[in-house]
FIBAGU-652329 format. One record per residue (C-alpha): residue in three letters; x, y, z. Coordinates in steps of 0.1 Angstrom, whole numbers, padded with zeros to 4 digits, always signed. Example, Ala and Ser with C-alpha at 12.3 -4.5 7.8 and 13.67 -1.06 7.14 Angstrom:
BEGIN
ALA+0123-0045+0078SER+0137-0011+0071
# end
This chain:
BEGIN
UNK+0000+0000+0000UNK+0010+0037-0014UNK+0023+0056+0020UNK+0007+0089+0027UNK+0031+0115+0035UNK+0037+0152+0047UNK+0065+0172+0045UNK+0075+0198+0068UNK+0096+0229+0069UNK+0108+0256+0092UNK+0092+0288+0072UNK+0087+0294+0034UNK+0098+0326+0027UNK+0131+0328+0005UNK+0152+0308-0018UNK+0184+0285-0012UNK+0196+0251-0008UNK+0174+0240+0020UNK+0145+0250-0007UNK+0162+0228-0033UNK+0161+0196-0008UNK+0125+0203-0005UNK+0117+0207-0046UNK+0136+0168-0042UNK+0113+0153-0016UNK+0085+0167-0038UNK+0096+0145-0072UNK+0101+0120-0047UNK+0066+0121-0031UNK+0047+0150-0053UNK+0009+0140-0036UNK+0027+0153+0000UNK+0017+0185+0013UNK+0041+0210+0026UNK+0037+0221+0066UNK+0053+0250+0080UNK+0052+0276+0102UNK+0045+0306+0078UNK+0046+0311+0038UNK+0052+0344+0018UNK+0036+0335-0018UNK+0057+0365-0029UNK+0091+0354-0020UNK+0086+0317-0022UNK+0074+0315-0056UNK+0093+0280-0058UNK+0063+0267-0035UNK+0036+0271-0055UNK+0046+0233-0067UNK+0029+0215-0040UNK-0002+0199-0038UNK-0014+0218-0003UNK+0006+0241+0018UNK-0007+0243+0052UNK+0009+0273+0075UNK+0000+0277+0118UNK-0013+0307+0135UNK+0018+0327+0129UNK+0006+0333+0096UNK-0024+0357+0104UNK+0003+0376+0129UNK+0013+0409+0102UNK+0047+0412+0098UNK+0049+0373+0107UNK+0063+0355+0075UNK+0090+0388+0069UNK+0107+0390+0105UNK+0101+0353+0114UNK+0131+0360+0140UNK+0109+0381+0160UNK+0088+0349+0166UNK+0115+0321+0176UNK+0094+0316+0209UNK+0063+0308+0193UNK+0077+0283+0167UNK+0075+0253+0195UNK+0035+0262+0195UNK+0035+0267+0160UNK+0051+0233+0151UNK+0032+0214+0180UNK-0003+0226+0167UNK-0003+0204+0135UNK-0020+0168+0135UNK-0007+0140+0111UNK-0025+0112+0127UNK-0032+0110+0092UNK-0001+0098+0077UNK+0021+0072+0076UNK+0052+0090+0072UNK+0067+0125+0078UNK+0096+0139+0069UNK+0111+0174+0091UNK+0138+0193+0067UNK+0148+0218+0099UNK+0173+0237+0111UNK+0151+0253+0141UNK+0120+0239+0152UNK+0100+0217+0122UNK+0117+0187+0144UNK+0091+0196+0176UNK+0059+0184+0156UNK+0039+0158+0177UNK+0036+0121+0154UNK+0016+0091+0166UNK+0029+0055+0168UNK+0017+0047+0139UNK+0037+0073+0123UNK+0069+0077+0113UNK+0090+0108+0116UNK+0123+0115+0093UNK+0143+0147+0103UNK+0160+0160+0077UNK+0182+0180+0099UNK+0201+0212+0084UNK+0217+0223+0115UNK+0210+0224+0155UNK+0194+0252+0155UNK+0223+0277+0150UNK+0215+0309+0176UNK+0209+0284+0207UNK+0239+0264+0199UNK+0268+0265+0177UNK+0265+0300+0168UNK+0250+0319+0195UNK+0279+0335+0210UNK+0284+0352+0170UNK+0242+0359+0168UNK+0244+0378+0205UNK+0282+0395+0200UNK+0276+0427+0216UNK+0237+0424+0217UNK+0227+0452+0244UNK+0194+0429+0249UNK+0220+0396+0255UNK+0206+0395+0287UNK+0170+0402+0284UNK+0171+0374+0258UNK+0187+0348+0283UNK+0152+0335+0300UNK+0139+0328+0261UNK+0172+0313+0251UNK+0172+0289+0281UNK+0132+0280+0266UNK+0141+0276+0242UNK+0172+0257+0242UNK+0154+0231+0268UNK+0122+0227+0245UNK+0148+0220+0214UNK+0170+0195+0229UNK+0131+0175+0237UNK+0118+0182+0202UNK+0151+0164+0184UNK+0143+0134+0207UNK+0109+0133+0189UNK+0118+0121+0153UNK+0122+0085+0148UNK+0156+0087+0128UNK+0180+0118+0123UNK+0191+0127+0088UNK+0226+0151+0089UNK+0237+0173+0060UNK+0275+0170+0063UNK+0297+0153+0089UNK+0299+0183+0108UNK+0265+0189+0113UNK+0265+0152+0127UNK+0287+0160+0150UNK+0269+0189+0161UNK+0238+0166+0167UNK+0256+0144+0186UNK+0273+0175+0209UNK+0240+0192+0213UNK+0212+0166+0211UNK+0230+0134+0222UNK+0221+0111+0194UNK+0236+0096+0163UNK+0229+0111+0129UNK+0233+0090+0096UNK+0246+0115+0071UNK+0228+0122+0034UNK+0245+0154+0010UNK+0220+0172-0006UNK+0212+0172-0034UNK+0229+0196-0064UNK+0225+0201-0100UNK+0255+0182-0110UNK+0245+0186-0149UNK+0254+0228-0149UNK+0266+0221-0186UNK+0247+0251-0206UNK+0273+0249-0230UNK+0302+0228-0241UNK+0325+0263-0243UNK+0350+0261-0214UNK+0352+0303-0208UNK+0384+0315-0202UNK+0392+0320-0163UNK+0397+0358-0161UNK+0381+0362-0126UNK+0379+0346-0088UNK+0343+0344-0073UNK+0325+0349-0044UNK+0284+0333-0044UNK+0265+0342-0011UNK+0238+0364+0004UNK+0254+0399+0017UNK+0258+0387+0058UNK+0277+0387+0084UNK+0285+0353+0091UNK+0292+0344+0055UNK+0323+0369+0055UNK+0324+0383+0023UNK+0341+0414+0040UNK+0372+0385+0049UNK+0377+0383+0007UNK+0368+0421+0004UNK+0400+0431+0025UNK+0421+0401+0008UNK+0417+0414-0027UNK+0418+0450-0021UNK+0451+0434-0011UNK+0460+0417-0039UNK+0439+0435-0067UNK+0426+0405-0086UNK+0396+0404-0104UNK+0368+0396-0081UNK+0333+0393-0087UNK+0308+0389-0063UNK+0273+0371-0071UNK+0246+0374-0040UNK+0223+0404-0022UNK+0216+0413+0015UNK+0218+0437+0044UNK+0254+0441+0041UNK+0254+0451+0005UNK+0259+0483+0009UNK+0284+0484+0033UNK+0306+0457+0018UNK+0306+0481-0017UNK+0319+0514+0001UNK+0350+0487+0014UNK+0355+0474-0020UNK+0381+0488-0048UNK+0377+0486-0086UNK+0388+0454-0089UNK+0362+0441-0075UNK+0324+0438-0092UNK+0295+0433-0072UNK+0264+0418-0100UNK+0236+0415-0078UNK+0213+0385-0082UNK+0213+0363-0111UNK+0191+0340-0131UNK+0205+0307-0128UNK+0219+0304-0162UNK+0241+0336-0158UNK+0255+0319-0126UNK+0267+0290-0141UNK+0282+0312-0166UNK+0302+0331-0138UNK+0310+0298-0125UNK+0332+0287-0158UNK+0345+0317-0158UNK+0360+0316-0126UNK+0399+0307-0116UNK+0383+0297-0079UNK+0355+0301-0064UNK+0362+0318-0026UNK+0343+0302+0006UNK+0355+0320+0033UNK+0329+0312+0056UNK+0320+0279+0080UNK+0289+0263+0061UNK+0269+0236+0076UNK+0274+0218+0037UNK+0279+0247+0013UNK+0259+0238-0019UNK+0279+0260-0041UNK+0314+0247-0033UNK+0299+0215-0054UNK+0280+0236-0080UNK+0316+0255-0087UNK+0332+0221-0090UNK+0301+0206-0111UNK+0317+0228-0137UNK+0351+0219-0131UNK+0361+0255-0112UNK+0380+0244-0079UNK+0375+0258-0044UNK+0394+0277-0021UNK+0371+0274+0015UNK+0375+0280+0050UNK+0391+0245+0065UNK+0351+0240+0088UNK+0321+0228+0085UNK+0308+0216+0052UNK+0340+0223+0029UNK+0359+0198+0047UNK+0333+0173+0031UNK+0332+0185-0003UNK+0367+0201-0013UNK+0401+0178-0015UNK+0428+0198-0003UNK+0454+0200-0033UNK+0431+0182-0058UNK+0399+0203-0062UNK+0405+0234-0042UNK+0423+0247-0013UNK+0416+0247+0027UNK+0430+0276+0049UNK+0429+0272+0088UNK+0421+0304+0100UNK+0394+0333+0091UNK+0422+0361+0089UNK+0436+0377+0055UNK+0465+0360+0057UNK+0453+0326+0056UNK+0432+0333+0029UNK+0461+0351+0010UNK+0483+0322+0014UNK+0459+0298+0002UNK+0450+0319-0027UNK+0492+0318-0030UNK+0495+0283-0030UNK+0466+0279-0054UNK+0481+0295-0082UNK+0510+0272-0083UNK+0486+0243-0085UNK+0474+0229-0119UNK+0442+0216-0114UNK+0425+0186-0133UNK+0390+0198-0138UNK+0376+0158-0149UNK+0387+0149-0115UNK+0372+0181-0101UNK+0339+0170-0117UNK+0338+0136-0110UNK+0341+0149-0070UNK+0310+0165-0077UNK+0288+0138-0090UNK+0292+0123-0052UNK+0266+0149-0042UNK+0237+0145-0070UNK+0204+0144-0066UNK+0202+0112-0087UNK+0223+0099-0054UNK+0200+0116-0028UNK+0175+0100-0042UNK+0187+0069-0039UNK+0200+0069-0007UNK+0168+0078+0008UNK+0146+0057-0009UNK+0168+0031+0012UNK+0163+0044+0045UNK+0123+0042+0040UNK+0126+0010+0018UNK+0109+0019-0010
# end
């Protein structure tokens, strides 16, 4: 007999790589509705694909599905109020609180999980640096922080994106974690033309954490060609730091990104990413990767064979490595072939097997 399933999700209100695992589970299981705690129609336009999407109270709050962050002490109430005595099978794709919803015996629950949630845990010290409300926040945080470390004792088995974020699961929630990649469009071949590699690049949103500001100062240094691809909050300030060398282009249609990718001598990850989907799209097109030696990189670069790691989150480091890289000739078959391990053909696959079907 067909199972019935439901997929859940933190909020749907933007665009990125936890989206493309969810576009997956839906050609896996395209009759599942989609749960979560709000949806913006306007910036989720990728969403309109499901059969149902069902949102909580938090969606009739105004201002609700833009400043979702304002609301991190509701989502346990949000997550807790949904039924699926329905169905035989959920599936949580979370990196907050989608892992809290409330399953029967006769239902099974998957968590699909992105992260711990990253201001309680791993990153809260870097979400709260200098807060003046740090301690008006500390009663919430210690909520919340209880309430999370019950919820990930909820789902039945625990999914992790990368090795590191296994870890994490096992430091924070104190269980094992089977780790599945992600899936990425390993096929970015628009056209046989290899473009000549006049430029380094950098592909993120405009934040903080991500440290675009880190390759900023590095190539102001050095006055390479960098582009930038990626929006956000820090836009701004990031292009009154930057000299001529370096172009900032803004979003792009996906096309035009793979274009920048070929193009590119090395794509720059400066920052610690829980997996870090574009480290394999650069390398899906044969353009090696120079990444900050955490998280995520360390599962999807080879040191010295399709990109470089550097150690520490300083200029310096990254200078080095950008040094040692152009000594380095790199074979761009093998750099390819390193990216097929993270297809969604294999995704796919590998969880079909964990819910034998």
């Amino acid at each position: 007999m067909k199972k019935k399933v439901a997929i859940v999700y933190d909020r749907v209100n933007k665009w990125g790589g936890a989206e493309r695992v969810l576009l997956t589970l839906h050609e896996m299981f395209p009759d599942a509705p989609l749960y979560t705690s709000v949806y913006d129609e306007k910036n989720a336009m990728w969403a309109k694909i499901f059969p149902e999407i069902h949102t909580s109270f938090l969606q009739k709050i105004p201002f609700a599905k833009s400043t979702h962050e304002l609301f991190g002490w509701l989502m346990p109430f949000a997550f807790e109020s949904f039924d699926f005595s329905d169905f035989d099978l959920v599936i949580s794709v979370t990196s907050e609180a989608a892992k809290g919803i409330k399953t029967g015996p006769n239902t099974t629950h998957i968590c699909y999980c992105l992260t711990p949630t990253r201001y309680l845990w791993s990153h809260y010290n870097e979400y709260f640096k200098g807060a003046s409300f740090k301690g008006m926040t500390k009663p919430i945080v210690s909520y919340l922080r209880k309430w999370d470390k019950k919820a990930a004792k909820r789902p039945d088995v625990m999914i992790a994106i990368s090795n590191e974020v296994k870890n994490r699961i096992r430091k924070y929630y104190k269980r094992d974690a089977r780790v599945i990649f992600p899936p990425v469009n390993t096929t970015l071949l628009y056209s046989n033309v290899v473009n000549q590699k006049k430029h380094f690049l950098v592909v993120s949103r405009l934040v903080r954490y991500k440290r675009v500001d880190l390759t900023i100062k590095a190539f102001n240094k050095l006055g390479y060609p960098l582009v930038i691809v990626g929006k956000g909050r820090e836009g701004s300030r990031l292009r009154s730091k930057s000299k001529k060398n370096i172009k900032f282009v803004g979003e792009v249609s996906e096309k035009a990104l793979v274009k920048y990718y070929r193009g590119a001598k090395a794509l720059i990850m400066p920052q610690e990413e829980d997996f870090g989907i574009v480290s394999v799209e650069a390398q899906a097109v044969g353009t090696p990767v120079i990444a900050y030696s955490k998280g995520g990189a360390k599962d999807t670069v080879i040191d010295g064979k399709t990109g470089i790691l550097f150690d520490e989150q300083s200029v310096e480091s990254l200078t080095r490595a950008i040094a040692k890289f152009e000594k380095i000739v790199f074979n761009h078959k093998y750099i390819i072939k390193n990216a097929q391990r993270f297809s969604k053909r294999i995704f796919k696959e590998e969880f079909k097997k964990l819910i034998n079907i």
